[in-house]
Z-matrix of the N, CA and C atoms (Angstrom, degrees):
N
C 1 1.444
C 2 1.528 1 109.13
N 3 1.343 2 115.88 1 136.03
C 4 1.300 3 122.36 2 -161.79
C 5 1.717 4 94.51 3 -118.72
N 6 1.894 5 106.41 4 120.21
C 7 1.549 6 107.70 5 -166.80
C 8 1.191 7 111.88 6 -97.19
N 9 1.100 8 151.74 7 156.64
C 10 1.424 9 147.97 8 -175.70
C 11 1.794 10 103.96 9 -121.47
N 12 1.033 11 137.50 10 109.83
C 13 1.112 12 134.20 11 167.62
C 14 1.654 13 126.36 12 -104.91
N 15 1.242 14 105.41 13 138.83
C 16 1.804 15 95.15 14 -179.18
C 17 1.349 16 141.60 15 -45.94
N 18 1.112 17 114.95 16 121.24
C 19 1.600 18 107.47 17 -159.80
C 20 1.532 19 106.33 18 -77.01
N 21 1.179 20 130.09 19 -25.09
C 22 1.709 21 132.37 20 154.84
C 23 1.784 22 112.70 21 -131.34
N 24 1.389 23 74.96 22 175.58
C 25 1.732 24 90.74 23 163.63
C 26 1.694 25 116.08 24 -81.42
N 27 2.072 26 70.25 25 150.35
C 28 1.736 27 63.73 26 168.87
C 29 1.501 28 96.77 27 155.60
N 30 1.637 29 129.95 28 -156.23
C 31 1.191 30 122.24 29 -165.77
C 32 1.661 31 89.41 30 -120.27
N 33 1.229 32 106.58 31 167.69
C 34 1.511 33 110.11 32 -179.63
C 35 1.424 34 107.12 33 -99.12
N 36 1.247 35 114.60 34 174.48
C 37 1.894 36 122.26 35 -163.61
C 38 1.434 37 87.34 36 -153.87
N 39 1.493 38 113.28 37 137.25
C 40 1.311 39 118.10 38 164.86
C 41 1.597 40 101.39 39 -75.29
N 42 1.296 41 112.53 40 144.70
C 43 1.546 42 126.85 41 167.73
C 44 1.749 43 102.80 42 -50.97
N 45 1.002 44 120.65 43 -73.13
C 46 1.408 45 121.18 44 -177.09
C 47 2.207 46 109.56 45 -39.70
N 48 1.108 47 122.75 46 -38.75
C 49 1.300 48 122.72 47 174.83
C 50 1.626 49 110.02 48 -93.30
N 51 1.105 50 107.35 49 18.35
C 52 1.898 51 104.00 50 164.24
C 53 1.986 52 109.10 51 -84.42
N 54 1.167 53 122.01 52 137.94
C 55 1.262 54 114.51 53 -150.84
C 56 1.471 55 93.38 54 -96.77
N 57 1.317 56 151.41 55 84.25
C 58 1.306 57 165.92 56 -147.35
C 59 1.457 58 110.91 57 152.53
N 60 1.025 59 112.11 58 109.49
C 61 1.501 60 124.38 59 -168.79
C 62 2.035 61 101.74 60 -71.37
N 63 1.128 62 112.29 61 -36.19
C 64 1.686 63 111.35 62 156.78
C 65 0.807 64 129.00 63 -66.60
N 66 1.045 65 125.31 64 -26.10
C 67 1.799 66 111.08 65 149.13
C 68 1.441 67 130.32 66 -99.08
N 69 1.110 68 119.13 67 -8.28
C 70 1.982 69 153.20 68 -178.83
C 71 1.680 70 99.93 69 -75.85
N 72 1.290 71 107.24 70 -50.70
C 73 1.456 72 115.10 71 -169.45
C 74 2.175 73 106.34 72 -93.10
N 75 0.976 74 118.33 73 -23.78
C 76 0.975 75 119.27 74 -173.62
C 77 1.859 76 124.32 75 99.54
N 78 1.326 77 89.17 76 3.15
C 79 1.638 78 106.72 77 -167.48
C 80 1.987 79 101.12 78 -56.56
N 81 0.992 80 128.85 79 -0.81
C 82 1.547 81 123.42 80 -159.30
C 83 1.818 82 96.04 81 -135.33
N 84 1.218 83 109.49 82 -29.48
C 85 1.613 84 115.19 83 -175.38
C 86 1.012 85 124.29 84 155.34
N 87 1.444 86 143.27 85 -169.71
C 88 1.800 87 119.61 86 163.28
C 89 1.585 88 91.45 87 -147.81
N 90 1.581 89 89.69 88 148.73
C 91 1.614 90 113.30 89 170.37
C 92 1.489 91 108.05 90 -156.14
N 93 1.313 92 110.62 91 -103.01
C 94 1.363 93 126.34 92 171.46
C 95 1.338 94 132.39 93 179.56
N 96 1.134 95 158.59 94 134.43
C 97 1.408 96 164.63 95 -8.79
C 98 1.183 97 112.10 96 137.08
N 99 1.303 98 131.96 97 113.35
C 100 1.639 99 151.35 98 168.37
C 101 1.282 100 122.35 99 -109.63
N 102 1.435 101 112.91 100 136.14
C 103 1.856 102 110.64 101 171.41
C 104 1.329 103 99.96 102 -96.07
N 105 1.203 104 117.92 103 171.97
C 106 1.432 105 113.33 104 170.63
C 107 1.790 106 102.12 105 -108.28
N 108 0.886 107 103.05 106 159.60
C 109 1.941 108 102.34 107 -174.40
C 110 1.777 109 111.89 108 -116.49
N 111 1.318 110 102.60 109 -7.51
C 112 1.814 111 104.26 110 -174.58
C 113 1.633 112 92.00 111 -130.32
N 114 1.526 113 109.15 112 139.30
C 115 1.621 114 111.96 113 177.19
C 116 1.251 115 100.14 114 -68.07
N 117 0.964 116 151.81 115 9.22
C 118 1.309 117 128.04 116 174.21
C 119 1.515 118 104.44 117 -135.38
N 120 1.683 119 116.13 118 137.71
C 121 1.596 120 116.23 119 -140.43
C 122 2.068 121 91.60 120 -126.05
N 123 0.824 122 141.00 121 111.87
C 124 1.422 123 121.28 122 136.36
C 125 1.173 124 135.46 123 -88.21
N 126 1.194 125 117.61 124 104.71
C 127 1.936 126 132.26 125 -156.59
C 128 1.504 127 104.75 126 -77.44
N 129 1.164 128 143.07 127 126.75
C 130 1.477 129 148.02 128 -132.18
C 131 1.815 130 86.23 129 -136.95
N 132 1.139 131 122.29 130 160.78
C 133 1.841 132 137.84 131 153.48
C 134 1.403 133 93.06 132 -64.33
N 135 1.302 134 114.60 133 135.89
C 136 1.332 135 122.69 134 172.88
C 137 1.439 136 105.68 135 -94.31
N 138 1.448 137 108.23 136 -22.76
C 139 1.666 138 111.39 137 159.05
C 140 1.549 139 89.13 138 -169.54
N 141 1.737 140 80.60 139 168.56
C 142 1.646 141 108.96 140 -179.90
C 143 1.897 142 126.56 141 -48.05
N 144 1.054 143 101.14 142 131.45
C 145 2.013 144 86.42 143 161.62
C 146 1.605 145 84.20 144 147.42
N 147 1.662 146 105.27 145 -155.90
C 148 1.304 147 109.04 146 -154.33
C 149 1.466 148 82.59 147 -116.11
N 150 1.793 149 102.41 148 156.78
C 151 1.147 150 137.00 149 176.46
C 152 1.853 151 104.30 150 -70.36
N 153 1.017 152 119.61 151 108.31
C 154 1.686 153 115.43 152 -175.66
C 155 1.649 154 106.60 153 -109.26
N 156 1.667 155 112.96 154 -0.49
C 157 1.203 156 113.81 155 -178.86
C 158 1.742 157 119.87 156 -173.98
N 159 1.438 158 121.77 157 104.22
C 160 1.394 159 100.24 158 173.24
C 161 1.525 160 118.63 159 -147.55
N 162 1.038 161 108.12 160 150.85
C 163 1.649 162 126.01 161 172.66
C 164 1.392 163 132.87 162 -124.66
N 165 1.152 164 125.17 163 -179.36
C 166 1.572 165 97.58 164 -144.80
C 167 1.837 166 89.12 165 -90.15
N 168 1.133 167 119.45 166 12.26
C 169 1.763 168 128.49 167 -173.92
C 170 1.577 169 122.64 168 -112.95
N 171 1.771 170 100.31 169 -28.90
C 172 1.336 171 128.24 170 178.18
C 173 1.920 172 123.83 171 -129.10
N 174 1.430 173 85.30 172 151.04
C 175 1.730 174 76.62 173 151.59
C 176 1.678 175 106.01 174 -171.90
N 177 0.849 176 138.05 175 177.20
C 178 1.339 177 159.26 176 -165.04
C 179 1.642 178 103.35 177 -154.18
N 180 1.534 179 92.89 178 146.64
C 181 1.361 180 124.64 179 -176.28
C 182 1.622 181 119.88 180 -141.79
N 183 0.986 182 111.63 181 139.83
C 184 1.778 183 117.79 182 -162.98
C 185 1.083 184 103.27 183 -135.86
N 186 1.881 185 103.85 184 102.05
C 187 1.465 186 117.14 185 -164.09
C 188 2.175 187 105.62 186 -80.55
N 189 1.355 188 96.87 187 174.56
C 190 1.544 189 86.98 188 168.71
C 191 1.348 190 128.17 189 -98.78
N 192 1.215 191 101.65 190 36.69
C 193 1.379 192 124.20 191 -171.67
C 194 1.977 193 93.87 192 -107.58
N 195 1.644 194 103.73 193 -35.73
C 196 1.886 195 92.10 194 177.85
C 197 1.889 196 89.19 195 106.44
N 198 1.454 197 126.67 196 4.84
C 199 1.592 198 126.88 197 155.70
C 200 1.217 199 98.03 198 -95.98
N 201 1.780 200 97.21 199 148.41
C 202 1.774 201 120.97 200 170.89
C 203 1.812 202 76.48 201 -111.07
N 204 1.576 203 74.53 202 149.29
C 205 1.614 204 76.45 203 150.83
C 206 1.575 205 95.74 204 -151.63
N 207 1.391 206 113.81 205 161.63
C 208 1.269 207 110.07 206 -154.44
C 209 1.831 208 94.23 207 -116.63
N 210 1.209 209 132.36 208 152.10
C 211 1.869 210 118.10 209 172.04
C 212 2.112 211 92.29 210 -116.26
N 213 0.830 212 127.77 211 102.77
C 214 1.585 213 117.48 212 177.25
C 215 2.063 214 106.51 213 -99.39
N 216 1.592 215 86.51 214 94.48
C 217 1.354 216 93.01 215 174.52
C 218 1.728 217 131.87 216 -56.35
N 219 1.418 218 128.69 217 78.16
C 220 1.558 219 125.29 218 -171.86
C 221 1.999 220 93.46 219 102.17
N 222 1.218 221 60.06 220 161.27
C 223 1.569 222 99.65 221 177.43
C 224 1.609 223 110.32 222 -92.85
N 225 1.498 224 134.25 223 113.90
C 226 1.279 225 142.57 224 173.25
C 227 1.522 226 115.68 225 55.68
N 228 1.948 227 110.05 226 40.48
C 229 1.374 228 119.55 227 -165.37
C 230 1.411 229 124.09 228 -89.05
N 231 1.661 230 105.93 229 -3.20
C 232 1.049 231 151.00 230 176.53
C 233 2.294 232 91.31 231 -51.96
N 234 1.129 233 96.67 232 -54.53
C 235 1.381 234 94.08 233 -164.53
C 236 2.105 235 119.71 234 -76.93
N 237 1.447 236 78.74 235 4.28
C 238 1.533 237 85.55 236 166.03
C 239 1.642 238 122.36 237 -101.27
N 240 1.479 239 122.26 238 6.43
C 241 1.151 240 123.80 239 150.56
C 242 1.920 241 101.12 240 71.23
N 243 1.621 242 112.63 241 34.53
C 244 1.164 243 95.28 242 -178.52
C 245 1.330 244 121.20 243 108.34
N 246 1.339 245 117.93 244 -52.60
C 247 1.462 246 143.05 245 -162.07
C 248 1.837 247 93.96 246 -52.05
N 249 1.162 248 123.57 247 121.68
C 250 1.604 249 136.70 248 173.77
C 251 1.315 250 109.85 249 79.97
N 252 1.232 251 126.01 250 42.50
C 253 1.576 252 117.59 251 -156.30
C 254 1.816 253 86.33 252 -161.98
N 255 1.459 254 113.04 253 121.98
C 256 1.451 255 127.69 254 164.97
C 257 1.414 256 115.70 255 -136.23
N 258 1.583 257 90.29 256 100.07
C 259 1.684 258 96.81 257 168.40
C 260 1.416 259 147.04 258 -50.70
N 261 1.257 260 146.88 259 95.41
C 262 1.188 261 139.71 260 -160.05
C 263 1.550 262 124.60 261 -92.26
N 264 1.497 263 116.70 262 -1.19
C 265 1.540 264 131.08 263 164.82
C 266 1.828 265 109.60 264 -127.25
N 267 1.046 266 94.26 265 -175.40
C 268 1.530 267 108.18 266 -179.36
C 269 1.887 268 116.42 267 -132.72
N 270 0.893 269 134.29 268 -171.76
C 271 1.672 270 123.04 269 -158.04
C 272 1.501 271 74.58 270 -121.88
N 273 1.566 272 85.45 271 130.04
C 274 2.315 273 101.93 272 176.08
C 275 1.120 274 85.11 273 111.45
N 276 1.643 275 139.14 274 -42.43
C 277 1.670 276 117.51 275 -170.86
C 278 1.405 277 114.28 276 -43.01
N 279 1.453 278 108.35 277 160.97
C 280 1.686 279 111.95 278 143.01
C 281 1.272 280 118.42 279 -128.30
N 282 1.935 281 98.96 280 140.98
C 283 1.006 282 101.59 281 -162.19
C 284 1.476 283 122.75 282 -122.63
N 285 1.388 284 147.13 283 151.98
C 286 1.272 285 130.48 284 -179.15
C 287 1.268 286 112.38 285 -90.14
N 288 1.489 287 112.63 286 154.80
C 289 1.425 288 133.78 287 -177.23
C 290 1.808 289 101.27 288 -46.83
N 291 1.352 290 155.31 289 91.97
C 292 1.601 291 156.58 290 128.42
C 293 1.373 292 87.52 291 158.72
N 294 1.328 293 118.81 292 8.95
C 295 1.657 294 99.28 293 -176.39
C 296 1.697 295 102.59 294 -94.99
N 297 1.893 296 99.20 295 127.99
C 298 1.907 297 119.98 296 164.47
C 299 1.140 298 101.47 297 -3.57
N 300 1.489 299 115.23 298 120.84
C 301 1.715 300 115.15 299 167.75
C 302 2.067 301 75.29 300 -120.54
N 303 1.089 302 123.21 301 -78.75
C 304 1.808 303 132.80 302 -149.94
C 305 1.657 304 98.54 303 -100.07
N 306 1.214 305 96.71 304 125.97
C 307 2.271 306 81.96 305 145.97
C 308 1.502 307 102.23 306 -107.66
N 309 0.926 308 133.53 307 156.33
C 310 1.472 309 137.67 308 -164.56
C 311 1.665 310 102.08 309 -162.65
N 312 1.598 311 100.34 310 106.58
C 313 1.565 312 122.48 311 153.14
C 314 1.544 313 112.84 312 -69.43
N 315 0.904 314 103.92 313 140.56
C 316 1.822 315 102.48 314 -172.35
C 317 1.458 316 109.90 315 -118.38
N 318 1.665 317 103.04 316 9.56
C 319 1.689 318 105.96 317 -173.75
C 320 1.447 319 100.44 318 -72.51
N 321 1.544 320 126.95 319 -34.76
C 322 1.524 321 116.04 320 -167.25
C 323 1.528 322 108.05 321 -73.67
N 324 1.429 323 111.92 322 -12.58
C 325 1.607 324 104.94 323 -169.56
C 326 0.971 325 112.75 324 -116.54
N 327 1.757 326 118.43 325 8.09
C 328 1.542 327 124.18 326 166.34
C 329 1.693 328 89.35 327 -92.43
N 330 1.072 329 127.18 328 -34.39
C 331 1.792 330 136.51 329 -167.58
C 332 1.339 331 87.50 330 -70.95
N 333 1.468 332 151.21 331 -31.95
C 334 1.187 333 124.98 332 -172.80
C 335 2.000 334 106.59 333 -132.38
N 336 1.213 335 88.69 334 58.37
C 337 1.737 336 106.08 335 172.40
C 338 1.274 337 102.01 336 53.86
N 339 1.245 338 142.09 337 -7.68
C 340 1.572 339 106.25 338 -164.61
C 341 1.755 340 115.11 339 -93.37
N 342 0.964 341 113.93 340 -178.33
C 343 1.229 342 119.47 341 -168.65
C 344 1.402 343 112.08 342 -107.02
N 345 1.538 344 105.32 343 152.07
C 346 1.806 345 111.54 344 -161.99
C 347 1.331 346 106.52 345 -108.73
N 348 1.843 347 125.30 346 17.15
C 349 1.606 348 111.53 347 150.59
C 350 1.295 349 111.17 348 -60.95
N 351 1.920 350 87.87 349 121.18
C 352 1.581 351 122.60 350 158.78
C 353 1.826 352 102.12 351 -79.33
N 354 1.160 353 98.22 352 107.38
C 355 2.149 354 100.16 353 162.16
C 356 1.817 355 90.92 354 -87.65
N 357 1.096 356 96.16 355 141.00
C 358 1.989 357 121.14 356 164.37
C 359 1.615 358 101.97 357 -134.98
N 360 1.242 359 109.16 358 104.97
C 361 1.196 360 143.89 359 -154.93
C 362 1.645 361 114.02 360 -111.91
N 363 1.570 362 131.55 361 109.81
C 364 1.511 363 121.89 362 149.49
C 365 1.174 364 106.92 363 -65.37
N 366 1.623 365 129.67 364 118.33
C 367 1.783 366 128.05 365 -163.45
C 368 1.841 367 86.40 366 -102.15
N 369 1.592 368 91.31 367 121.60
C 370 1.106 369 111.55 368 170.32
C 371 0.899 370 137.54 369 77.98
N 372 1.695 371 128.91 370 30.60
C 373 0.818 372 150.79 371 -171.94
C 374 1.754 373 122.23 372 -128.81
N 375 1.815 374 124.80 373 87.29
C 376 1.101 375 126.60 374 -166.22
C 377 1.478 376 115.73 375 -34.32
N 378 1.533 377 106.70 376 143.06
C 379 1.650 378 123.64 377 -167.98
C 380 1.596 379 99.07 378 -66.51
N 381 1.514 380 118.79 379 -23.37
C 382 1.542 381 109.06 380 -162.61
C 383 1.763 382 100.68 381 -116.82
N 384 1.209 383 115.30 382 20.23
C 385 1.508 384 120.77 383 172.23
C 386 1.516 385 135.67 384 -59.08
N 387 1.829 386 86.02 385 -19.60
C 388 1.382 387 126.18 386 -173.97
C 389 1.507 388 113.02 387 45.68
N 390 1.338 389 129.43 388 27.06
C 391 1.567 390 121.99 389 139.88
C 392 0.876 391 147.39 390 -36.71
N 393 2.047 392 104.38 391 -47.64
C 394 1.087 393 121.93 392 -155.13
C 395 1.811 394 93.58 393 -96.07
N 396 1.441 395 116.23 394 127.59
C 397 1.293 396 122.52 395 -174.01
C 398 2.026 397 101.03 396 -122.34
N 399 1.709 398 74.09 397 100.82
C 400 2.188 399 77.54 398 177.12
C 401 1.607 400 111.37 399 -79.73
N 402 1.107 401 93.19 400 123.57
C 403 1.990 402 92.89 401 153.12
C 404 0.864 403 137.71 402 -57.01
N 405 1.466 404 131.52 403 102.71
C 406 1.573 405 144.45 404 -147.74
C 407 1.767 406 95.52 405 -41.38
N 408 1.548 407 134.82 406 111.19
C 409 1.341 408 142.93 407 160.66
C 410 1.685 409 114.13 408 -116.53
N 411 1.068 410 105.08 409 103.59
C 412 1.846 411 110.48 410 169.49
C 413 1.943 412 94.44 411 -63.16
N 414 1.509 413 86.72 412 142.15
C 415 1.322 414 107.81 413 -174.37
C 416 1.729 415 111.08 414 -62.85
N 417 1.527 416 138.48 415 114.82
C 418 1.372 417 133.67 416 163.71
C 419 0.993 418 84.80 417 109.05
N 420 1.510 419 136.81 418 -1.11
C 421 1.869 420 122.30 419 -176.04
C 422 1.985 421 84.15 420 -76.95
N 423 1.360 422 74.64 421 158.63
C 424 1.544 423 115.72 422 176.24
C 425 1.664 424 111.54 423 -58.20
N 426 1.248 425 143.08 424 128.71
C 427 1.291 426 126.23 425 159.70
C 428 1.409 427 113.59 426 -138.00
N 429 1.270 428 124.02 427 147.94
C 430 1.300 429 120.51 428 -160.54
C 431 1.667 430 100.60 429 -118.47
N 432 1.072 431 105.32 430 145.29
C 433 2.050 432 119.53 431 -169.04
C 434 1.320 433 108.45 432 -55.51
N 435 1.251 434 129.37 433 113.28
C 436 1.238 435 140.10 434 169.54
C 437 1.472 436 123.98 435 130.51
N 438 1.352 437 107.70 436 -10.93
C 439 1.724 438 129.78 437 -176.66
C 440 1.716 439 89.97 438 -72.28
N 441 1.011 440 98.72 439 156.63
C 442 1.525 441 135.92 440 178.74
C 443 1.891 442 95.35 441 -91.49
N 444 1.623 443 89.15 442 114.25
C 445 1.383 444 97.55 443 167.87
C 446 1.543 445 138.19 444 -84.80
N 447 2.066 446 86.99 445 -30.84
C 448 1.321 447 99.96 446 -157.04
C 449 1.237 448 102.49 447 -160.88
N 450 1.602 449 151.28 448 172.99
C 451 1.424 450 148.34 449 -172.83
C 452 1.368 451 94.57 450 -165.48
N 453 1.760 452 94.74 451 124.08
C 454 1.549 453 112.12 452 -172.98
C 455 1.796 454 91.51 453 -117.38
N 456 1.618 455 123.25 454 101.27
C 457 1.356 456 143.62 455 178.11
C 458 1.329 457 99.34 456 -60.63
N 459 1.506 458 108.90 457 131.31
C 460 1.765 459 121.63 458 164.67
C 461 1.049 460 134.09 459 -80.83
N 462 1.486 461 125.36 460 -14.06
C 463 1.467 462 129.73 461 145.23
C 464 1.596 463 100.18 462 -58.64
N 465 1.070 464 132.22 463 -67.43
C 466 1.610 465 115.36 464 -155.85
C 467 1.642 466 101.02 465 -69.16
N 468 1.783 467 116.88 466 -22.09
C 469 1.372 468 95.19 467 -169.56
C 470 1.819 469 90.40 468 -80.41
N 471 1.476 470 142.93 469 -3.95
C 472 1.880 471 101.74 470 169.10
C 473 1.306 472 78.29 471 -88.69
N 474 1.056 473 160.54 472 115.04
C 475 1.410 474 160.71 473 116.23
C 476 1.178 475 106.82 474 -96.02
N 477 1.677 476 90.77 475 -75.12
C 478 1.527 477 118.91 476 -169.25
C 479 1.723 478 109.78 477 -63.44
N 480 1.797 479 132.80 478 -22.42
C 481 0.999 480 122.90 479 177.15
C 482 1.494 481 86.05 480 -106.82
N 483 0.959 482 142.14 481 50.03
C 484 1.828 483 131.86 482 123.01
C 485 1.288 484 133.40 483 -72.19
């Protein structure tokens, strides 16, 4: 069983009310969605494996289980070019499950309206496949960095790559 834990604090967001229809609709994968609650963010591995992709807004991880999971810091953060965002790995690392992936100031992306739903995402993996097993979270509850969000089962994951 492959665990997903929160990569910060913060309150939870249903996937369906994140305001980006790619992650709202499920078009990229499904998990679930975090705000952050303190301007200043240290973004954690939500689990172990190698870095297969990152930017100073995103990153993805490719467990050895054969899951990506993706952490997409903010909503349309892409257009700050970097700005509040210090990377602490590189794409090819490996990394352990709570170990520094981002530090992330959130003053430039509260300074330019956008919004700080974090989606943490199994990428590509249908919502009704029933793998993905969430840990009962009431919507806006509180969650603190390191909790177990979600449990992606290893019987269903060779299922799904058959």
């Amino acid at each position: 069983m492959v665990t997903v834990i929160a990569p910060l604090s913060g309150t939870m967001v249903p996937l369906d009310q994140v305001p980006d229809d790619v992650f709202s609709q499920g078009l990229v994968g499904w998990g679930t969605a975090m705000r952050p609650t303190t301007p200043h963010v240290n973004v954690i591995a939500p689990v172990t494996g190698r870095v297969s992709t990152i930017f100073p807004h995103a990153f993805a991880l490719d467990t050895p289980d054969g899951v990506q999971i993706l952490v997409h810091l903010g909503i349309d953060t892409i257009s700050l070019h970097g700005d509040g965002f210090t990377l602490h790995h590189n794409q090819g690392d490996t990394v352990t499950q709570g170990e520094l992936m981002i530090t992330w100031d959130t003053t430039p992306a509260l300074a330019a309206g956008l919004d700080l739903a974090c989606p943490i995402l199994a990428v590509q993996h249908p919502r009704d496949a029933l793998y993905l097993e969430n840990v009962p979270r009431d919507p806006h509850q509180p969650v603190t960095q390191g909790v177990p969000l979600f449990h992606i089962d290893k019987p269903s994951l060779s299922t799904m790559q058959e």
